[in-house]
Backbone as CSV, one residue per row, in Angstrom:
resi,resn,N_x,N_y,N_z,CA_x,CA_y,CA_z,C_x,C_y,C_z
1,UNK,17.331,-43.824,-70.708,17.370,-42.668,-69.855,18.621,-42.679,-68.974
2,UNK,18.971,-43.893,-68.379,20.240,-43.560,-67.415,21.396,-43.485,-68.556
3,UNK,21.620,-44.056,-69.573,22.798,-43.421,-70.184,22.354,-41.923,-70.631
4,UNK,20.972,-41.370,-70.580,21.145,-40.095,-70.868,21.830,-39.367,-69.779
5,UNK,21.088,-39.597,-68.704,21.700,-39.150,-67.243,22.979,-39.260,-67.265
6,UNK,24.122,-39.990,-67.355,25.359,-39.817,-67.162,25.668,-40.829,-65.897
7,UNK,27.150,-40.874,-65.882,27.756,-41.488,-64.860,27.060,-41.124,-63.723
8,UNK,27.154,-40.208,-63.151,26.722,-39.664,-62.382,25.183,-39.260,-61.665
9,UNK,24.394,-39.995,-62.661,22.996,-39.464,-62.707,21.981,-40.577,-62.183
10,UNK,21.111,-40.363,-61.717,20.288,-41.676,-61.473,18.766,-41.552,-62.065
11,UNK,18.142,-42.081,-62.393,16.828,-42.455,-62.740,15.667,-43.289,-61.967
12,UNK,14.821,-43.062,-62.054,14.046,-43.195,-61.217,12.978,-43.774,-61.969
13,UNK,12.431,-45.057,-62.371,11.239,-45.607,-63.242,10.012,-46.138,-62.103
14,UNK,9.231,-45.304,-62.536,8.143,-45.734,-61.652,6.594,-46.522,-62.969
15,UNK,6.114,-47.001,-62.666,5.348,-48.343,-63.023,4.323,-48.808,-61.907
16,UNK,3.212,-48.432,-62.412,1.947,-48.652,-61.869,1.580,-50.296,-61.423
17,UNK,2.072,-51.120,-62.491,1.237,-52.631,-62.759,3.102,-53.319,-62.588
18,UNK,2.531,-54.557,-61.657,4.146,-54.827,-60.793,4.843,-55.376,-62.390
19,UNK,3.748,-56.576,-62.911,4.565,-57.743,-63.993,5.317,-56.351,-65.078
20,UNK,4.585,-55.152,-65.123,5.818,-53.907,-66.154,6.745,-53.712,-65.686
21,UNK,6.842,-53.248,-64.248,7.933,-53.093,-63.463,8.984,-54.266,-63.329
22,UNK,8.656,-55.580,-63.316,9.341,-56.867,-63.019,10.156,-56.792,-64.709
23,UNK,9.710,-56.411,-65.384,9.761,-56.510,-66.811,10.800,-55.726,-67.307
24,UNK,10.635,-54.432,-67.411,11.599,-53.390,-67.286,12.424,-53.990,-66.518
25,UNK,12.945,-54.434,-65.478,14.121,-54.586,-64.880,14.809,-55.529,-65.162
26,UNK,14.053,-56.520,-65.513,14.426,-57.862,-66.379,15.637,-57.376,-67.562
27,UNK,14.884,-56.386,-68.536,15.481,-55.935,-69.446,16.621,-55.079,-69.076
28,UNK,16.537,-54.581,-68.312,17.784,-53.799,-67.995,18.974,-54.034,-67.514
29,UNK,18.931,-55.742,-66.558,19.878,-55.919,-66.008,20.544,-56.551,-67.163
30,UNK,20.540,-56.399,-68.388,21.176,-57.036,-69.251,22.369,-56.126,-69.786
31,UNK,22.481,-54.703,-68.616,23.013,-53.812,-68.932,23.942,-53.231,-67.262
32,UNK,24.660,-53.826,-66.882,24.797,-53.544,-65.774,25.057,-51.950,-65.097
33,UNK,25.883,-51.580,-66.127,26.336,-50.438,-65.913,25.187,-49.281,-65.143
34,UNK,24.318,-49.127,-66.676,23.171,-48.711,-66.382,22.051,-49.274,-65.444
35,UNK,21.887,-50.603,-65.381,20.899,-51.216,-64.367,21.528,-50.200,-62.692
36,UNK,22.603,-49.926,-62.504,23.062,-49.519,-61.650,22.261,-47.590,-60.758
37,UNK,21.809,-47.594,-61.881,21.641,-46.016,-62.037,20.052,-45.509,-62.345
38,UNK,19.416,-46.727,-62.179,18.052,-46.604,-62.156,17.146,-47.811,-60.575
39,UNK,16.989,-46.285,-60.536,15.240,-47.266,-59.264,14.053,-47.541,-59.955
40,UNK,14.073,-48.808,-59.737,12.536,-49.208,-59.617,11.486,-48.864,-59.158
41,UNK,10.223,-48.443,-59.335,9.714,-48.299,-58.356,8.043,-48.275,-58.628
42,UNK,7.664,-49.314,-57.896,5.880,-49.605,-58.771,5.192,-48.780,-57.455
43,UNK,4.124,-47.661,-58.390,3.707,-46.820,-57.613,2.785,-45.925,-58.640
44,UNK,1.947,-45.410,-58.513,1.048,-44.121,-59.002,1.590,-43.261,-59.368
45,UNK,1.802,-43.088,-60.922,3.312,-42.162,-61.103,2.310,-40.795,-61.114
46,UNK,1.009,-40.858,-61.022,0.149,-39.560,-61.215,0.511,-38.534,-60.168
47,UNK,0.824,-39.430,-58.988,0.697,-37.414,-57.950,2.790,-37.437,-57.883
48,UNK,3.527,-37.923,-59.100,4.735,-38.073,-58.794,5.547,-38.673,-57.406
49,UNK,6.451,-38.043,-56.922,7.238,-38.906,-56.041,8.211,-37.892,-55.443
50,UNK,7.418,-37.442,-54.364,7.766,-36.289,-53.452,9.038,-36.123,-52.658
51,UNK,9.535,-37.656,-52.424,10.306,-38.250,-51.489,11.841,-38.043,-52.225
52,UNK,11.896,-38.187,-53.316,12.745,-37.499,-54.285,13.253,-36.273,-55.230
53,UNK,12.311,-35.259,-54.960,11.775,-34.154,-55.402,13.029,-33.472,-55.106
54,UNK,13.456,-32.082,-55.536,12.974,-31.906,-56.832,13.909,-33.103,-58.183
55,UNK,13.077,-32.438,-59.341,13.783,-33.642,-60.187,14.136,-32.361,-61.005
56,UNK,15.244,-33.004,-61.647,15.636,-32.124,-63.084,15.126,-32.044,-64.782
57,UNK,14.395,-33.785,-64.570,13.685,-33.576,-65.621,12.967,-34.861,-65.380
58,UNK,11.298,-34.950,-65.991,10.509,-35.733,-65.486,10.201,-36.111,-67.273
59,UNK,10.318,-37.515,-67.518,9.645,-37.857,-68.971,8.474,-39.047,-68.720
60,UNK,7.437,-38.426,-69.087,6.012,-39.852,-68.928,6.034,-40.181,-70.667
61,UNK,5.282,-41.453,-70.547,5.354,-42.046,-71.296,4.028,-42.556,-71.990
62,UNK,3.098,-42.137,-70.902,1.492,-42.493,-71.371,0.932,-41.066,-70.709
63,UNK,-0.674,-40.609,-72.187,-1.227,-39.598,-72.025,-2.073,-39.729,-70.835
64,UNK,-2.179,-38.645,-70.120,-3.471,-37.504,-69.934,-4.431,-37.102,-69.676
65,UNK,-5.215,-36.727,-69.513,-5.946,-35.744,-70.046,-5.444,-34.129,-69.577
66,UNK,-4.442,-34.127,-68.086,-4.375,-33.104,-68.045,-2.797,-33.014,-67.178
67,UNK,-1.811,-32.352,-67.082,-0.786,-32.549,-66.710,-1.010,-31.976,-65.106
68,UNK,-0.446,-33.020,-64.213,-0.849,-32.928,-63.186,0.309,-32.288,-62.269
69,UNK,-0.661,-31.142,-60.962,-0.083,-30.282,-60.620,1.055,-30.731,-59.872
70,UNK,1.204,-32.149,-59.102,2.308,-32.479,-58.680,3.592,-32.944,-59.236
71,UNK,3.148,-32.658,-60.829,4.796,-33.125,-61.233,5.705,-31.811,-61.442
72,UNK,4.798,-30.551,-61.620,5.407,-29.158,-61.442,5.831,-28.513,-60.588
73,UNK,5.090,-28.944,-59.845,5.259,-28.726,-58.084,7.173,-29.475,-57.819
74,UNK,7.200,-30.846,-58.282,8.088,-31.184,-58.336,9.342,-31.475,-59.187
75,UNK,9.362,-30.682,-59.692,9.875,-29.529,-60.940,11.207,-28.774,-60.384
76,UNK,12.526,-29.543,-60.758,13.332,-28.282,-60.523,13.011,-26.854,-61.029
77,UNK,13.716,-25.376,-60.339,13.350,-24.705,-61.147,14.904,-24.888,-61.925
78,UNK,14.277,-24.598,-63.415,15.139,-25.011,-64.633,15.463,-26.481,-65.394
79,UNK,14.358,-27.075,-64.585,13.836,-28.322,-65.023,13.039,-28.382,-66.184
80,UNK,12.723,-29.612,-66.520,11.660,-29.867,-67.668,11.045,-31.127,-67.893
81,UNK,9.624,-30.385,-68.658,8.977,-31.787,-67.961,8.628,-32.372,-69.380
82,UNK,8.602,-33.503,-70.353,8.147,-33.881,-71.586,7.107,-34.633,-71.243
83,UNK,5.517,-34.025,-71.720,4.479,-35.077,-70.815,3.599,-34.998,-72.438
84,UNK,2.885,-36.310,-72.397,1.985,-36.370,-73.498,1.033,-36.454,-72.731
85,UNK,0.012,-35.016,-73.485,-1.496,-34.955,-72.650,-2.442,-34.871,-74.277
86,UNK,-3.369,-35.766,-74.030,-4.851,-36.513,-75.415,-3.586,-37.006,-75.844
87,UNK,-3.353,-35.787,-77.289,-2.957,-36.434,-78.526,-1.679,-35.569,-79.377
88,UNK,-0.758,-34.623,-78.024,-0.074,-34.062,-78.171,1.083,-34.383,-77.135
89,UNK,2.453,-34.138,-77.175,3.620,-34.256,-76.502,3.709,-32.600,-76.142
90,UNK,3.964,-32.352,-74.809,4.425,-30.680,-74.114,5.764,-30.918,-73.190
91,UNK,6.182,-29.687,-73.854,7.376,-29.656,-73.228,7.360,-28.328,-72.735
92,UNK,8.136,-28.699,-71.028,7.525,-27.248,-70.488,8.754,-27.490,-69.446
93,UNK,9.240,-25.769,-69.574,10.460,-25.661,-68.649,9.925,-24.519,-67.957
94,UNK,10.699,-24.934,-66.699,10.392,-24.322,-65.091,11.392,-23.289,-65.046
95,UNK,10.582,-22.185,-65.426,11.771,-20.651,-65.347,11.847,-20.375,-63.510
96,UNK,10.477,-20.407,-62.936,10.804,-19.941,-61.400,9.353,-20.476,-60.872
97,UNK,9.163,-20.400,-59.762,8.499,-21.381,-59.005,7.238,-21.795,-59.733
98,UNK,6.089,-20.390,-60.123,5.243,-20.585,-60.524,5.674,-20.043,-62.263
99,UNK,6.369,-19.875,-62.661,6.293,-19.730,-64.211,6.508,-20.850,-65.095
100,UNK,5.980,-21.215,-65.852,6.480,-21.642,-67.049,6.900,-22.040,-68.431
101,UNK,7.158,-22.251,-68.931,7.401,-21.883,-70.604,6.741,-23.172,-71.171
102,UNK,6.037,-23.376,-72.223,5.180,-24.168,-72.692,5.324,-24.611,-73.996
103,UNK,5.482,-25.634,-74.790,5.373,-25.847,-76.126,5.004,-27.289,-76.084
104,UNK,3.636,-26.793,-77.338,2.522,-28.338,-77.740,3.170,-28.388,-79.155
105,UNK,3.060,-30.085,-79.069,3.833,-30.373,-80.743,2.194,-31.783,-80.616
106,UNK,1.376,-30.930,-81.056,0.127,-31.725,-81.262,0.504,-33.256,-82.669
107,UNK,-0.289,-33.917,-82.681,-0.836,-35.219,-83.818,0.148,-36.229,-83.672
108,UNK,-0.199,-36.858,-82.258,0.552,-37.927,-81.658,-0.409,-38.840,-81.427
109,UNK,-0.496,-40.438,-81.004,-1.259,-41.165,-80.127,-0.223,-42.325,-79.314
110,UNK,-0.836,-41.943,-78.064,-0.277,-42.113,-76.826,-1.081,-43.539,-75.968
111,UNK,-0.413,-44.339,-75.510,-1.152,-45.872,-74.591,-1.216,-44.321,-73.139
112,UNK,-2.854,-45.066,-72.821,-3.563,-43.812,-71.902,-2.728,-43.900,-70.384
113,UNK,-2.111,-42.889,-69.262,-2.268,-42.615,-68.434,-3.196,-43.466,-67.397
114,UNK,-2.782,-44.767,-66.585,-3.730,-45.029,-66.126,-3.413,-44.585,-64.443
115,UNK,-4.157,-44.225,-63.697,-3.985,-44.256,-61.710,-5.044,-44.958,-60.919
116,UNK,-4.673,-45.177,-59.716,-5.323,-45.565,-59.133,-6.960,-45.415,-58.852
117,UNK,-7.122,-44.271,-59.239,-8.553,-43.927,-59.361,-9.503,-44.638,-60.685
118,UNK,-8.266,-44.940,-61.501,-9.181,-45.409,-62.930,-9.489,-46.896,-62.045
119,UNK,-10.868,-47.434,-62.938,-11.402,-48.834,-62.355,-11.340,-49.998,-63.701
120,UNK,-10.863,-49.234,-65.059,-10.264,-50.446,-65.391,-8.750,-50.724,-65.230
């Protein structure tokens, strides 16, 4: 992702469970350039990360069940968000505050979405 971002761009990896987060960074500093251009950051990626908002484009990596209202909320407008919800990948761009454009590319399987509320 940060070489997608560009020189100029920063990334932002957030990671629920610390030893993923410790992990990921492990791997990355094997890359300095890029290690440069990404935050860490172990936290509940479910209600997103307000403190940084808006974003230009938000990519999750685990499903679902339902795409949650704070990552739209924090949604450039003309942003986009690639989220896998069950057993499909959506890609959905932010025309204006409350609009947005939608496309399901269903017959995927996805490692589940976990937050703080889940108890395993």
């Amino acid at each position: 992702m940060a070489e997608l971002a560009g020189k100029n761009g920063q990334v932002l990896a957030m990671e629920r469970i610390k030893q993923l987060k410790r992990s990921g960074q492990s791997n990355l500093k094997k890359y300095k350039k890029l290690y440069q251009r990404v935050k860490f950051i172990c936290t509940d990626a479910g209600k997103g990360l307000s403190e940084f908002a808006p974003y230009d484009k938000i990519i999750v990596a685990a499903a679902g069940e339902q795409i949650p209202e704070f990552w739209l909320e924090q949604l450039k407008i003309s942003g986009c968000l690639v989220c896998p919800v069950k057993s499909s990948l959506w890609l959905i761009k932010k025309r204006a505050e409350k609009e947005f454009e939608q496309k399901e590319f269903p017959g995927f399987a996805f490692a589940p979405l976990v937050n703080q509320e889940d108890k395993n």
